[in-house]
C-alpha positions in Angstrom: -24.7 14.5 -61.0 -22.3 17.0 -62.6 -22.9 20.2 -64.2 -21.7 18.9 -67.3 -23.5 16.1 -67.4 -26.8 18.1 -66.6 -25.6 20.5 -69.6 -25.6 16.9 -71.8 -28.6 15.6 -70.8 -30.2 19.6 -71.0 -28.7 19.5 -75.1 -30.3 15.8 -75.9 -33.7 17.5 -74.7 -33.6 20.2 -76.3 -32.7 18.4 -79.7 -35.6 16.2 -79.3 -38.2 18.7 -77.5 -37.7 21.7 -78.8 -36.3 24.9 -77.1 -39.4 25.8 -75.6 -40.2 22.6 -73.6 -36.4 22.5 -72.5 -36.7 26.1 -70.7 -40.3 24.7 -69.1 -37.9 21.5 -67.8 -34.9 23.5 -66.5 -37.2 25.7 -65.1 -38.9 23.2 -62.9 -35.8 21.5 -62.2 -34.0 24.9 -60.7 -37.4 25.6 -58.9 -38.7 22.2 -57.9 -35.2 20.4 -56.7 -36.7 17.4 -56.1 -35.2 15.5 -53.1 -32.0 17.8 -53.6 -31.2 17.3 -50.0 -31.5 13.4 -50.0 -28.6 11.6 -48.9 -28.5 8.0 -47.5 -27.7 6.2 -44.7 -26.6 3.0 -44.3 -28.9 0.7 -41.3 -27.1 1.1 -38.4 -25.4 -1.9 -37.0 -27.5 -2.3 -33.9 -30.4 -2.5 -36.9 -28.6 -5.2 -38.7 -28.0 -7.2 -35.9 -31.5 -7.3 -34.9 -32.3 -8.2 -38.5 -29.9 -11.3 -38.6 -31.2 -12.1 -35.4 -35.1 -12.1 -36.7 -34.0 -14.1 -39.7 -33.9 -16.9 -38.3 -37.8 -17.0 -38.4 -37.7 -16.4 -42.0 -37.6 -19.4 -44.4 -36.9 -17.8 -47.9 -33.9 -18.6 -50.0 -32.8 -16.0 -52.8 -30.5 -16.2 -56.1 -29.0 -13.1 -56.7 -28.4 -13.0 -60.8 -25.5 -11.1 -62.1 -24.6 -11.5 -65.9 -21.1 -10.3 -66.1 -18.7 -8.7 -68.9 -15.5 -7.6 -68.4 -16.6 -5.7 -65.1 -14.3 -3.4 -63.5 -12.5 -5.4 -60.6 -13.3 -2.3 -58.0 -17.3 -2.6 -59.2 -17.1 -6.4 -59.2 -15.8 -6.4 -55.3 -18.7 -4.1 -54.1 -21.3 -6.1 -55.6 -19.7 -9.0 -54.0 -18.9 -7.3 -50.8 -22.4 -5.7 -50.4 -24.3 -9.5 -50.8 -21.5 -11.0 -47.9 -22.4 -8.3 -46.3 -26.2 -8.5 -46.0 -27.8 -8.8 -42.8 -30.3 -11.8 -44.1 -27.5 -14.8 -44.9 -29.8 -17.1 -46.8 -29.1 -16.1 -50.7 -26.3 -17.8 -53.5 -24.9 -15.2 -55.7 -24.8 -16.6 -59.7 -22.0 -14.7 -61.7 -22.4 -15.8 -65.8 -19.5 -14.1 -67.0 -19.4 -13.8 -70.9 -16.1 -11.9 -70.6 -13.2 -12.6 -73.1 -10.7 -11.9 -70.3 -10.3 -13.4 -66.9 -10.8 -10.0 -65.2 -13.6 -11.1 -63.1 -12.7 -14.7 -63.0 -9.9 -13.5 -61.0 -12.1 -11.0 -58.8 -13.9 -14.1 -57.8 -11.1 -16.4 -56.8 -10.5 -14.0 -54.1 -13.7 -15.0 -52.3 -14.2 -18.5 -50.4 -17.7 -17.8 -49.7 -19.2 -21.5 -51.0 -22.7 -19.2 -51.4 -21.1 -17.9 -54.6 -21.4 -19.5 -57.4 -19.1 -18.3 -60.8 -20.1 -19.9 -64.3 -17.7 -19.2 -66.8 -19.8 -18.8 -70.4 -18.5 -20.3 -73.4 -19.3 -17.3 -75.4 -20.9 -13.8 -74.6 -24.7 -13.6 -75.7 -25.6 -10.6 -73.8 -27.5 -9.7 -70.8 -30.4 -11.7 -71.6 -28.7 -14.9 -73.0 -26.5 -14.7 -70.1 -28.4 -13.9 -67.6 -31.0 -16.9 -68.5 -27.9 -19.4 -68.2 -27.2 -18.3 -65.0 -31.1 -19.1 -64.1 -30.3 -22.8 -64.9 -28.1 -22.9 -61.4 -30.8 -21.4 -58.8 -31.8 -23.0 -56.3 -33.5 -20.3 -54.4 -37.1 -19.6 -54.5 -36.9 -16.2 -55.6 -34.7 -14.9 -58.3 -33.4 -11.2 -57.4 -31.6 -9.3 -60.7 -28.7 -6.9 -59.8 -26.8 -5.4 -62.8 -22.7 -6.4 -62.4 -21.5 -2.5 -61.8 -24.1 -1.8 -59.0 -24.6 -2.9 -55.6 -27.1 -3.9 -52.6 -28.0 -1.7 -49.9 -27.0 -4.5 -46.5 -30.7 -4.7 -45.1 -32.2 -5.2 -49.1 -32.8 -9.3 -48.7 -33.9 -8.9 -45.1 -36.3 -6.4 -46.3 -37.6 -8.6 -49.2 -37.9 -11.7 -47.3 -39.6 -9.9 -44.7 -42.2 -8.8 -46.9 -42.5 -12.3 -48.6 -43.2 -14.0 -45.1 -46.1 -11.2 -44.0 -47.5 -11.9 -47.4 -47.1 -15.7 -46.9 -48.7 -14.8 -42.9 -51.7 -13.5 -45.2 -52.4 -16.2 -47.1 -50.4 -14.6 -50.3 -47.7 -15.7 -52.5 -46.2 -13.1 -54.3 -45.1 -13.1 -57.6 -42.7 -9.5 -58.0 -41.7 -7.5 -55.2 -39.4 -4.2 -55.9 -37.5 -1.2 -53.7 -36.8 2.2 -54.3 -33.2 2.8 -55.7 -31.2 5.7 -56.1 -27.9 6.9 -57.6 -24.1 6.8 -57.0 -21.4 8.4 -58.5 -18.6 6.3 -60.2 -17.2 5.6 -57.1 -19.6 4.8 -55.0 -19.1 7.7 -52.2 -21.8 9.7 -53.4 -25.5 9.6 -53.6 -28.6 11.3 -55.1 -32.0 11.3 -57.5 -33.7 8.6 -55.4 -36.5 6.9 -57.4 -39.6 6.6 -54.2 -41.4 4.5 -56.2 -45.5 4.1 -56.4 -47.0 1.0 -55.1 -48.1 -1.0 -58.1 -50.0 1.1 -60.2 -51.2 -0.9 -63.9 -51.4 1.8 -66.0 -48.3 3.8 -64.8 -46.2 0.4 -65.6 -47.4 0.9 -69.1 -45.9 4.1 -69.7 -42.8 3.5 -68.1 -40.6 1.0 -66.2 -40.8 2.5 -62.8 -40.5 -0.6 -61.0 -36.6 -1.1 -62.4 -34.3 -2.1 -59.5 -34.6 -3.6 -57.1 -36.6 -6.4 -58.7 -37.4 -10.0 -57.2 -39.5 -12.6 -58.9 -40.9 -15.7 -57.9 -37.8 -18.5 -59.5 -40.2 -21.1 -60.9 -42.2 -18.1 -63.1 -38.7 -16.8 -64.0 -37.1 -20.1 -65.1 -40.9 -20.3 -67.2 -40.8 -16.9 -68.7 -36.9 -16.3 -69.3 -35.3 -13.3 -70.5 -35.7 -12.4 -74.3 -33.2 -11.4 -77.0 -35.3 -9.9 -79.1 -36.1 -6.9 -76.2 -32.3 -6.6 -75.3 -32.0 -3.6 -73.6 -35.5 -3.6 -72.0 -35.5 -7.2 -71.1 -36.2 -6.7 -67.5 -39.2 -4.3 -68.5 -40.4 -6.8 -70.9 -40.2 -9.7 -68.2 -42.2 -7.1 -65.7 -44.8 -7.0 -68.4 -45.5 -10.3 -69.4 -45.7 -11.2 -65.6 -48.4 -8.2 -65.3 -50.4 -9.3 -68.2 -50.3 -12.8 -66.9 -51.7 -11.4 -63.9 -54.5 -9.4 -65.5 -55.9 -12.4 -67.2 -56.0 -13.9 -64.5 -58.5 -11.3 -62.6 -60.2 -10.8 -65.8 -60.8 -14.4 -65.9 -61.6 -14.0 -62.2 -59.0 -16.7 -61.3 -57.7 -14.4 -58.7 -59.7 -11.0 -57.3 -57.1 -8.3 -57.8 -53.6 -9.1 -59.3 -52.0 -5.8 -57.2 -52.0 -8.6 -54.1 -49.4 -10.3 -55.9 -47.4 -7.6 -56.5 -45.7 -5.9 -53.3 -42.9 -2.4 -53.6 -40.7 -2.1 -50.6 -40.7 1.6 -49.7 -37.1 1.2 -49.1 -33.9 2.3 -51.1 -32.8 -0.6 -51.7 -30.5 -0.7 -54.7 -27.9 1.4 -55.4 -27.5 2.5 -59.7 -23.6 3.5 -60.4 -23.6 6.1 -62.8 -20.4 6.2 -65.3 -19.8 7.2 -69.2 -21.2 4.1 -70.2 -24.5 4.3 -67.9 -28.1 5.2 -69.4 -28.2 7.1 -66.3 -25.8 9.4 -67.3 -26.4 9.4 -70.7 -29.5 8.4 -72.1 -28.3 8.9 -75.5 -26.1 6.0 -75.1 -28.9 3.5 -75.5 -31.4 4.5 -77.4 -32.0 1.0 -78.9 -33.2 0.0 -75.3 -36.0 3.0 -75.7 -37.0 1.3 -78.9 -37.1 -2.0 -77.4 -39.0 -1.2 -74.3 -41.6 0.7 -77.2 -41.5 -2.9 -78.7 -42.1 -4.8 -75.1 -45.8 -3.0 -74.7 -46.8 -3.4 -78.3 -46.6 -7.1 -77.6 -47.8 -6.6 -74.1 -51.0 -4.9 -76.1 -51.1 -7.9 -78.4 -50.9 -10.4 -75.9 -54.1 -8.5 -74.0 -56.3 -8.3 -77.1 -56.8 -4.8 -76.7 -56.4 -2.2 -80.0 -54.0 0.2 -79.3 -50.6 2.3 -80.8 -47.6 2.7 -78.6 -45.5 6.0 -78.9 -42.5 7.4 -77.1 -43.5 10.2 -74.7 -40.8 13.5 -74.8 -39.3 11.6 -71.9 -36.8 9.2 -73.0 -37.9 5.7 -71.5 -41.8 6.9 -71.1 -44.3 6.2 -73.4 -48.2 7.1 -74.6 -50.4 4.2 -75.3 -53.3 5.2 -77.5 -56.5 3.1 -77.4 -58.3 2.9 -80.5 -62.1 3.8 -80.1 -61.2 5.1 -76.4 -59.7 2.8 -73.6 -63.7 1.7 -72.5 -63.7 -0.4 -75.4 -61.1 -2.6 -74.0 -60.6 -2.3 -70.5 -63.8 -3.3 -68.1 -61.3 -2.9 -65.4 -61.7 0.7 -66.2 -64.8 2.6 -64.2 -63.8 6.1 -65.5 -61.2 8.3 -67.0 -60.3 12.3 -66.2 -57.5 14.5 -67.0 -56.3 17.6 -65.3 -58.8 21.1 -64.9 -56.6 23.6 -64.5 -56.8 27.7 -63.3 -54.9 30.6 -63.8 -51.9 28.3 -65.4 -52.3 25.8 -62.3 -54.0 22.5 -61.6 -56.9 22.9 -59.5 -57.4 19.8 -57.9 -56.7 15.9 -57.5 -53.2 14.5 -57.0 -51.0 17.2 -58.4 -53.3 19.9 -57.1 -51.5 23.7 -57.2 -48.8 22.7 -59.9 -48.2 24.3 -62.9 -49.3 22.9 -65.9 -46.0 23.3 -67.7 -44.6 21.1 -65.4 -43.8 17.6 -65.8 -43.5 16.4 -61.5 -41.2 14.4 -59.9 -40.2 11.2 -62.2 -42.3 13.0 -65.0 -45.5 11.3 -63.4 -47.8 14.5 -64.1 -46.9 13.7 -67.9 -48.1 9.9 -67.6 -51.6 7.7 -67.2 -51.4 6.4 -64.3 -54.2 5.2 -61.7 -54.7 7.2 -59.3 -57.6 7.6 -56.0 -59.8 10.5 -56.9 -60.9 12.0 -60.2 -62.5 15.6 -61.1 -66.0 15.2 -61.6 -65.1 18.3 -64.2 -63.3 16.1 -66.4 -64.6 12.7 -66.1 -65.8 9.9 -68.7 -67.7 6.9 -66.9 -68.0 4.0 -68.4 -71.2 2.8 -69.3 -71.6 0.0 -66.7 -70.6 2.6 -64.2 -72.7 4.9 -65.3 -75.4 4.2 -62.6 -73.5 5.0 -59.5 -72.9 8.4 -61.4 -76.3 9.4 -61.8 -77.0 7.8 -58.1 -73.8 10.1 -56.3 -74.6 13.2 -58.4 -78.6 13.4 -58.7 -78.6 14.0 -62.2 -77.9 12.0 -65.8 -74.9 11.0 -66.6 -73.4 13.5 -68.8 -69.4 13.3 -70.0 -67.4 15.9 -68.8 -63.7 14.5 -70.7 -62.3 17.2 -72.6 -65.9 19.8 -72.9 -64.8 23.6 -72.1 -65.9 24.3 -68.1 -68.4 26.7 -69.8 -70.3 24.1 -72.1 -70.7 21.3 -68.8 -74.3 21.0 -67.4 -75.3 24.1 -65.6 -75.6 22.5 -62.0 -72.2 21.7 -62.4 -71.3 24.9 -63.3 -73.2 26.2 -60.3 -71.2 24.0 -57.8 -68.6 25.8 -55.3 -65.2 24.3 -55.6 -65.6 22.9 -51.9 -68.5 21.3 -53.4 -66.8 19.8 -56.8 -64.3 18.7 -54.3 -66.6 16.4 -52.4 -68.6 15.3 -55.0 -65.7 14.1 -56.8 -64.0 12.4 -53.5 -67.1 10.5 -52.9 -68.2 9.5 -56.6 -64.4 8.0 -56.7 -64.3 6.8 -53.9 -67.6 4.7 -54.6 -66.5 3.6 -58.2 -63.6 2.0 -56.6 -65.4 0.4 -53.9 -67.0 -1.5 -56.7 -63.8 -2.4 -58.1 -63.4 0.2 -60.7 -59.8 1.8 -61.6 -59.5 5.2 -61.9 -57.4 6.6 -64.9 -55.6 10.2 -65.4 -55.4 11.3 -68.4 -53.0 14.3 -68.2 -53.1 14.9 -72.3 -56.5 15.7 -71.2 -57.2 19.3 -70.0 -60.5 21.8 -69.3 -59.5 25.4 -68.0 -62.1 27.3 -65.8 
């Protein structure tokens, strides 16, 4: 990214957060330099030769979605080029162009390729409008969504149909799959901030759309759900939602025994996001309605659960803060306890972001978000009540709340314990509440200092 657009993006902070949480942000960014050496490489061709050559065992067709508006020839032919291109050869490619010109019209003409199929829109409607009349045409049974100025990495449908088939191998048909992404320049020469994304994690997807690009979806679930208007801007994290929710009634419901089977991430980049003037990845100020929207997409989400709760925007642009009313117990039995951060001498002291400073926000701003996570400090720690037993059966003693009491007010043989001993006693308590199906919930709003 350029130095002046990293002076832009610095200014819209600022103007929103305040001077003093923009020097805390540039200050981890000059320090931290998260993946500031990444770079990609493309599979080598020996790779994707092996990979067409294993396709053949692979059964599953895909229909790559584009809605299209007046899209710059050169981005047009890369998207194109980078699905002709792909090492897994069983996919159509749907272009709905709502352009007023016959800019891409013409792009197309210059293909053959009978696997690409161009629909020429009567009027624009947007991305959502659009993008649902080009879900009339697939045939494929999984739907993939690629914006129409970015492009495919040439292993990305190998990789998804590769992880549909061990799923199918299992038993499982999945639902959602999605990669890790990163960034280009205009051009497309140039790459950097990947996005290595979490595995799915329920609580982090409702603070923030982390699962993005590159998303697949099961065709007969997307034909059902559609895209909708009303969320333009955030449709895709409004589809995610509505899927998830459908999901979690069904394991509340016990239909199915945990919905995360039917969600899968690829651990692979494989979607590349062009940045350009008009991008939210270069400037987020540019769409601010799609903030609003996506704000909009989990106050429905909450509606459609049942539970009581408000929906804020975090300082992050695109994150958000869900606050339960009467505390998140009340509504969520999938929930066996929630802790936030104990931190010393200005630093966290232990868990997942163990040794970092407070003031920081970690990479993708996932310190400053719930999110569900393996271990919990005993130190700051609500259980919920029908938890509550396995508590008192790890520790020895009553179940007393630790969530947001000073270090000095806690229950002296708490007090009393040696950090190597907190340590354990918090691995194994967490590691028992999720043996009995329990997620665990960080709370990073939430902090005790020693």
């Amino acid at each position: 990214m350029s130095v002046i657009q990293n002076i832009r993006k610095t200014i819209n902070y600022s103007k929103k957060n305040g001077y003093k949480e923009t020097i805390y942000a540039t200050c981890e960014r000059v320090i931290a330099k998260y993946h500031a050496d990444y770079h990609y490489d493309e599979p080598l061709k020996a790779k994707l030769l092996q990979q067409k050559k294993e396709q053949e065992t692979y059964t599953t067709k895909f229909s790559i979605i584009v809605p299209t508006y007046e899209t710059k020839q050169e981005y047009l032919a890369m998207l194109i080029d980078s699905c002709l291109d792909q090492s897994y050869e069983k996919w159509e490619l749907i272009l709905a162009d709502g352009s007023e010109s016959d800019i891409v019209e013409k792009c197309v003409a210059e293909y053959q390729d009978e696997r690409i199929r161009y629909i020429r829109l009567v009027e624009n409607g947007g991305i959502a409008v659009n993008t649902n009349q080009a879900l009339e045409y697939a045939t494929g049974e999984y739907c993939g969504l690629l914006d129409h100025d970015d492009w495919l990495t040439l292993d990305a449908l190998f990789e998804m149909a590769k992880a549909i088939k061990i799923a199918n191998d299992e038993g499982k048909e999945l639902v959602m799959l999605y990669s890790d992404e990163d960034k280009s320049d205009s051009k497309g020469e140039n790459f950097f901030e990947p996005h290595f994304k979490l595995d799915f994690n329920p609580d982090m997807i409702l603070t923030n759309n982390y699962i993005c690009h590159f998303l697949v979806v099961k065709t007969e679930l997307m034909q059902k759900l559609q895209l909708r208007k009303e969320y333009e801007g955030a449709q895709d994290f409004d589809l995610v939602l509505r899927i998830v929710s459908n999901l979690w009634q069904k394991e509340k419901e016990g239909i199915i025994s945990h919905m995360d089977d039917y969600i899968v991430h690829v651990p692979k980049v494989l979607y590349h996001w062009r940045c350009h003037e008009a991008s939210t990845a270069v400037n987020p100020q540019s769409k601010m309605y799609a903030y609003e929207a996506g704000r909009n997409a989990l106050t429905d989400f909450v509606r459609r659960m049942g539970w009581k709760a408000d929906v804020r925007h975090n300082k992050h642009l695109g994150f958000y803060r869900m606050a339960y009313r009467n505390g998140i117990f009340s509504h969520r039995d999938d929930v066996a306890a929630v802790g936030g951060y104990v931190v010393h001498k200005g630093k966290i002291s232990s868990g997942l972001y163990k040794g970092q400073p407070i003031i920081y926000a970690g990479y993708m701003n996932r310190m400053d978000l719930y999110q569900n996570v393996k271990f919990l400090d005993i130190r700051n720690l609500a259980v919920n009540e029908r938890y509550q037993s396995i508590y008192e059966e790890i520790t020895g003693h009553a179940y007393t709340s630790t969530f947001d009491v000073p270090i000095h007010e806690q229950p002296q043989w708490l007090q009393e314990l040696t950090a190597e001993e907190v340590s354990e006693l918090s691995k194994k308590l967490s590691k028992q509440l999720r043996a009995k199906g329990g997620r665990l919930v960080l709370d990073p709003e939430v902090v005790c200092r020693k």
